[in-house]
C-alpha positions as CSV (number, residue, x, y, z in Angstrom):
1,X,-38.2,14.7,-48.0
2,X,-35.4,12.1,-47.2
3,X,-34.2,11.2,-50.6
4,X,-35.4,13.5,-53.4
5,X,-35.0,12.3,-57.5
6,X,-33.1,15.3,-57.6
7,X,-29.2,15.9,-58.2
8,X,-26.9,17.3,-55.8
9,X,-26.9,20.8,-56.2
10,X,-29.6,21.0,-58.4
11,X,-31.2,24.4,-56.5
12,X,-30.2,27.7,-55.4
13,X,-32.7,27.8,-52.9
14,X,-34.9,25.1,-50.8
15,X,-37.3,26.3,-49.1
16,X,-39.4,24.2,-46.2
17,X,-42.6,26.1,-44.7
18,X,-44.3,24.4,-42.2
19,X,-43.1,21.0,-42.8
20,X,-40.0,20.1,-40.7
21,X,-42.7,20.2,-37.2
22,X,-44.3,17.2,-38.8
23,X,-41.3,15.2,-39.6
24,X,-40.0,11.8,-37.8
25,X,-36.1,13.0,-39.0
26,X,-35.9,17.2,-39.3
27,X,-32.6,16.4,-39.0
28,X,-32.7,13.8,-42.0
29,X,-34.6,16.6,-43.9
30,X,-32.3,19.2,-44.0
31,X,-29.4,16.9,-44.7
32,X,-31.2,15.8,-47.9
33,X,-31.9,19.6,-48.3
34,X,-28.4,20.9,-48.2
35,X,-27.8,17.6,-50.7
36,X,-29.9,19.6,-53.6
37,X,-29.0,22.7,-52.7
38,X,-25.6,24.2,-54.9
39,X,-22.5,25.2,-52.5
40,X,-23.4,28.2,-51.3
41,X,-26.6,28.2,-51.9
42,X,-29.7,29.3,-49.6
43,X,-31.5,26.6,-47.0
44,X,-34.8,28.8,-45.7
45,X,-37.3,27.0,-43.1
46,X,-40.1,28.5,-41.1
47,X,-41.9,26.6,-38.8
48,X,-44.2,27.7,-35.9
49,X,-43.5,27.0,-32.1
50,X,-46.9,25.8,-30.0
51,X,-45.5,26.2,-27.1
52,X,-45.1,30.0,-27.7
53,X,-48.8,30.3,-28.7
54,X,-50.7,32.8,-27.2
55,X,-54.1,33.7,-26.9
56,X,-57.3,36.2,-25.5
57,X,-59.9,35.6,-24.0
58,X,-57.9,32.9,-21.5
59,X,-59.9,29.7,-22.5
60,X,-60.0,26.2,-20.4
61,X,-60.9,24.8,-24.3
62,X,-57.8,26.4,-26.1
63,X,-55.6,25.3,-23.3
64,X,-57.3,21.9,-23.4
65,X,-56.7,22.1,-27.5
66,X,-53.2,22.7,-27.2
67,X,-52.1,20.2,-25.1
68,X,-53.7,17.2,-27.0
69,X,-52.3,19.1,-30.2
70,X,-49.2,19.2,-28.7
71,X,-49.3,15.2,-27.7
72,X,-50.8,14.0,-30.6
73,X,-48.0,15.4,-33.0
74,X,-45.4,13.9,-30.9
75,X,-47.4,10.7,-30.7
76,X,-47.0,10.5,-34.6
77,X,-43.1,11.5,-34.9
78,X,-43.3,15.2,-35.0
79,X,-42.4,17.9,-32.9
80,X,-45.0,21.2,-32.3
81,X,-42.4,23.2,-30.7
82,X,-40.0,22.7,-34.0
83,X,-39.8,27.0,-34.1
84,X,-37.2,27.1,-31.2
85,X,-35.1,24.2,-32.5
86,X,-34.1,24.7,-36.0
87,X,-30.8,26.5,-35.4
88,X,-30.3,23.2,-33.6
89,X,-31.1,20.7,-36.4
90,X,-29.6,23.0,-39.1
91,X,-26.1,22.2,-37.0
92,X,-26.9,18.5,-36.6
93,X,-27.1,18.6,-40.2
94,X,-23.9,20.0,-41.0
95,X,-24.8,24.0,-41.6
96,X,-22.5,26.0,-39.9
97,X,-23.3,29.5,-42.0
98,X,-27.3,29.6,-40.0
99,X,-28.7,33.0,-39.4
100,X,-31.9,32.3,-37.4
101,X,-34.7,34.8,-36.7
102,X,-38.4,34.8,-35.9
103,X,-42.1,36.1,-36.8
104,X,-44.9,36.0,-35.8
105,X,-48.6,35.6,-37.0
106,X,-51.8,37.4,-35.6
107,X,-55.4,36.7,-35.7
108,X,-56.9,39.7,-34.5
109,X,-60.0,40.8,-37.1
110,X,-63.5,39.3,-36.6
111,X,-62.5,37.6,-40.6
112,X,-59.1,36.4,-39.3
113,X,-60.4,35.1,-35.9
114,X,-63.2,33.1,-38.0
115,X,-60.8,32.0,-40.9
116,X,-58.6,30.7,-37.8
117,X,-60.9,29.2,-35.4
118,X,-62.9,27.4,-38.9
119,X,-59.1,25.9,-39.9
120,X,-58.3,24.7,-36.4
121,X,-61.6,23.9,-34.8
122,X,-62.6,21.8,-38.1
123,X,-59.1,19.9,-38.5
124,X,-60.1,18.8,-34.2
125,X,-63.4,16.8,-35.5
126,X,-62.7,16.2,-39.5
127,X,-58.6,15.3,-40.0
128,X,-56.1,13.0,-39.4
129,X,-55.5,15.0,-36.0
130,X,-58.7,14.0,-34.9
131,X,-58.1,10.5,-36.0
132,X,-54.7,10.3,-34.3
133,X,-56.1,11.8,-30.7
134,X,-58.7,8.7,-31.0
135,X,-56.4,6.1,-32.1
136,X,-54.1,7.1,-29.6
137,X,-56.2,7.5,-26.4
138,X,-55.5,11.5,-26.7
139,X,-59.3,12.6,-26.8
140,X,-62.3,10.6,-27.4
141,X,-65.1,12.4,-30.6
142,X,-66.9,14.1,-27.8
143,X,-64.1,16.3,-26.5
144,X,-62.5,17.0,-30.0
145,X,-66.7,18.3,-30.5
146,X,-65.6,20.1,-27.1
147,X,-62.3,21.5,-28.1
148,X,-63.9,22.8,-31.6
149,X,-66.5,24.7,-29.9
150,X,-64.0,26.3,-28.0
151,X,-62.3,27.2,-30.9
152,X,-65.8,28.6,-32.3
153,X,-66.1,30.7,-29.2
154,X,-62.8,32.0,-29.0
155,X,-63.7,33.8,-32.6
156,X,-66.8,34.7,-31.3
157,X,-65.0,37.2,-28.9
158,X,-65.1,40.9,-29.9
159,X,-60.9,41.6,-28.4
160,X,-59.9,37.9,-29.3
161,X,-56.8,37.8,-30.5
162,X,-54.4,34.6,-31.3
163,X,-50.5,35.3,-32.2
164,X,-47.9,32.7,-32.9
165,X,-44.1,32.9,-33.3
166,X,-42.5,31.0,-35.7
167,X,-38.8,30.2,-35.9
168,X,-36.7,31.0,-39.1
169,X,-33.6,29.7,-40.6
170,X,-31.4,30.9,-43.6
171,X,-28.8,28.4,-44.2
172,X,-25.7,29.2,-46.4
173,X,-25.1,25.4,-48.2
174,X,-21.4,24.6,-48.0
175,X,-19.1,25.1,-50.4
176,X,-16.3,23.0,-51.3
């Protein structure tokens, strides 16, 4: 993501979904991003914000979740609440042409709600989130077990529902 084999301005769009939260550099990223992009090209990220999660029912588990989530992903070099500071990074790297907006995601069905709970309550016990909140001190096994059983629960819930906001960026690339 630093140094692609590609040439300068080998792409009239770059697009980055979901990736910069996870990076040590975002900043680094989308440097190397404008790189292959042509002048005047297009720059597009989306990533999600955690602290602008929201959920129902209320949950001591989900808010228990969240907060290891949240340290465990700094602990590694990234950043969970990467939504709300894009605009921000796209400067630091040398965009000035950044039109920012935002959507959102919503797990509201009794299939959504299970698809969602399966893909976060299985990555707490079975990932390398669950090995990082171990090695780290974040959580021990038996409350990861805990915090996907809350997950399981949550779903179980007839008016759960789960919404996240993500934060977008299209970035013109500089032209000469």
């Amino acid at each position: 993501m630093y140094a692609m084999d590609y040439p300068g301005g080998a792409f009239d769009v770059v697009h980055a979904h979901q990736v910069l939260q996870h990076l040590a550099d975002p900043v680094g990223a989308l440097r190397e991003m404008r790189r292959v992009c042509r002048p005047g090209g297009i720059v597009a990220v989306r990533d999600a914000d955690f602290a602008a999660m929201a959920w129902y029912p209320r949950s001591p588990g989900m808010a228990e979740w969240l907060s290891v989530y949240r340290r465990v992903a700094r602990s590694v070099g990234g950043e969970p609440d990467a939504g709300r500071r894009l605009v921000c990074w796209a400067g630091q790297a040398g965009f000035s042409d950044i039109t920012a907006t935002a959507s959102a995601w919503c797990f509201a069905t009794p299939a959504e709600r299970l698809w969602w709970s399966r893909t976060w309550g299985d990555r707490m016990v079975d990932s390398a989130v669950a090995r990082h909140a171990v090695a780290g001190g974040h959580a021990d096994e038996a409350t990861l077990r805990r915090l996907r059983d809350a997950w399981y629960a949550w779903a179980e819930a007839e008016d759960g529902w789960f919404g996240i906001i993500h934060g977008e960026i299209v970035c013109r690339a500089p032209t000469p």
